[in-house]
C-alpha positions in Angstrom: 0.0 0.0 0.0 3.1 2.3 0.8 4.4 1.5 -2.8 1.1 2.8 -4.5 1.2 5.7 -2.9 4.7 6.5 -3.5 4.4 5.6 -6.9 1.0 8.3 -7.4 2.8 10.9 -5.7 5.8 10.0 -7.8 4.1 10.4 -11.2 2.1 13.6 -9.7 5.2 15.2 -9.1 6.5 14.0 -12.5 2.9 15.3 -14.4 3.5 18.9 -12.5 7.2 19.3 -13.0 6.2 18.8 -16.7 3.6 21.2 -17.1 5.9 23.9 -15.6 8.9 23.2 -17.7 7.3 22.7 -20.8 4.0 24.3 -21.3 3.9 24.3 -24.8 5.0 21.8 -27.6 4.5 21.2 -30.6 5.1 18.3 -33.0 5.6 18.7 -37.1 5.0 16.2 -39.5 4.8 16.9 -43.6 2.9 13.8 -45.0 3.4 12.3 -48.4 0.8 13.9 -49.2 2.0 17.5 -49.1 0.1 18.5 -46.2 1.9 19.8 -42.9 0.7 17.9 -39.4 1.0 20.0 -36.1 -0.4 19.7 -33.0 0.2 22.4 -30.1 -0.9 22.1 -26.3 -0.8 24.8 -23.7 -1.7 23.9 -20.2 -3.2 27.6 -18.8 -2.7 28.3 -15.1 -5.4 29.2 -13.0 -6.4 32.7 -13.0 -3.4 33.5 -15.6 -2.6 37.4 -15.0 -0.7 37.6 -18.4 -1.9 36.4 -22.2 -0.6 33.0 -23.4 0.0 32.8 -27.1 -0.6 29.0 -28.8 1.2 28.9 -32.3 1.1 26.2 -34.4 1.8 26.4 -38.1 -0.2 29.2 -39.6 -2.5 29.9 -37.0 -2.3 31.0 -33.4 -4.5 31.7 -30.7 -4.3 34.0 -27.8 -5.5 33.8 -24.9 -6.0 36.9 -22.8 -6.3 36.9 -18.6 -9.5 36.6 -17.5 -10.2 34.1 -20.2 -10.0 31.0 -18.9 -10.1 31.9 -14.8 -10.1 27.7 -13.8 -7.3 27.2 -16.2 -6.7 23.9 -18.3 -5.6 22.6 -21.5 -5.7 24.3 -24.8 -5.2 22.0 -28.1 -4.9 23.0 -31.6 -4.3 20.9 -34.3 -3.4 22.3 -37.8 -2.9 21.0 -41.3 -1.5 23.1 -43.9 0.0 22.9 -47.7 2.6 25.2 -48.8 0.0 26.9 -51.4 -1.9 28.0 -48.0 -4.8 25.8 -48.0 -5.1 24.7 -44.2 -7.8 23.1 -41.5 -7.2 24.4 -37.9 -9.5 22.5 -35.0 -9.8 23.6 -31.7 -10.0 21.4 -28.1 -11.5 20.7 -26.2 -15.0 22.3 -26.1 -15.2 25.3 -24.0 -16.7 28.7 -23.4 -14.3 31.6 -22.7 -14.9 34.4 -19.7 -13.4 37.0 -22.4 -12.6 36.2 -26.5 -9.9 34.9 -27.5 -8.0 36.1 -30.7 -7.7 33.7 -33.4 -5.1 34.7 -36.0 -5.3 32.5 -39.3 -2.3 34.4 -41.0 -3.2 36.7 -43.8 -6.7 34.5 -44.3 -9.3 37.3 -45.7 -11.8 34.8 -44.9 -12.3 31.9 -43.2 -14.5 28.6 -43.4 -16.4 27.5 -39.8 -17.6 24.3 -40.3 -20.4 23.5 -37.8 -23.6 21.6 -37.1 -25.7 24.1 -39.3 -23.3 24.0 -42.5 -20.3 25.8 -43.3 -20.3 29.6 -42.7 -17.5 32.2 -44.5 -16.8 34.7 -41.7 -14.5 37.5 -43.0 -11.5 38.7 -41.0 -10.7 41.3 -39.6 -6.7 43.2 -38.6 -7.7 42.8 -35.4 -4.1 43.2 -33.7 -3.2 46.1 -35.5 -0.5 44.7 -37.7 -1.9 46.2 -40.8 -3.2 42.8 -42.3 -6.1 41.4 -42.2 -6.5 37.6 -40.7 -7.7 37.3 -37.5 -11.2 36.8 -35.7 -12.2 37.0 -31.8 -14.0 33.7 -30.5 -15.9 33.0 -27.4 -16.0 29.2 -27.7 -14.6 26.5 -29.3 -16.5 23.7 -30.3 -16.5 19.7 -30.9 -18.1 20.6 -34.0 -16.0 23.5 -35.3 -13.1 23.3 -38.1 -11.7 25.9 -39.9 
């Protein structure tokens, strides 16, 4: 019984030392098929005070305080071609305390798949870098793609 729960505190200790020292990767594949593979994860701290930025590939996310007060993880998964075709999904399900920004590059428009259909929402130079591309979002969705 002493062995289980040395071992639990063990791999606790293991599970937080890694969320600390690494709270973001990445991994990069490019298929055979020409498309790029990434996935990004960013575990958010409990009532962050400063914005956490998730890149991955052509798109990033960020994450401004207030937005997620319990914390948790943040997944995004992107492929992309070098011609700039690219899907972007977003996990897990959640609904934000304040937007996030979602910036899809230079993207004039962008494709949100959903329950109801597919929907082209235009983009916006919403961080002031003189280019259109990005959107702000209060959820994201099982159902969503992009």
């Amino acid at each position: 019984m002493h062995t289980n729960k040395r071992l639990v505190a063990l791999l606790s200790m293991l599970l937080i030392l890694g969320t600390l020292l690494a709270p973001v990767t990445a991994f990069a594949d490019k298929g055979k098929s020409g498309w790029y593979n990434e996935t990004g994860h960013v575990m958010v701290p409990e009532d962050a005070s400063e914005e956490i930025v998730l890149a991955v590939g052509p798109v990033s996310v960020t994450l401004p305080p207030g937005a997620m007060p319990e914390g948790g993880p943040v997944i995004l998964h992107v492929k992309w071609t070098d011609d700039g075709a690219f899907r972007a999904d977003f996990h897990p399900d959640r609904e934000f305390d304040v937007p996030v920004l979602i910036d899809f590059g230079t993207a004039e428009t962008v494709v949100y798949s959903g329950p109801g259909g597919s929907e082209v929402i235009p983009t916006q130079d919403l961080d002031g870098d003189g280019e259109v591309g990005e959107i702000y979002s209060d959820h994201f969705s099982r159902f969503s793609g992009w």
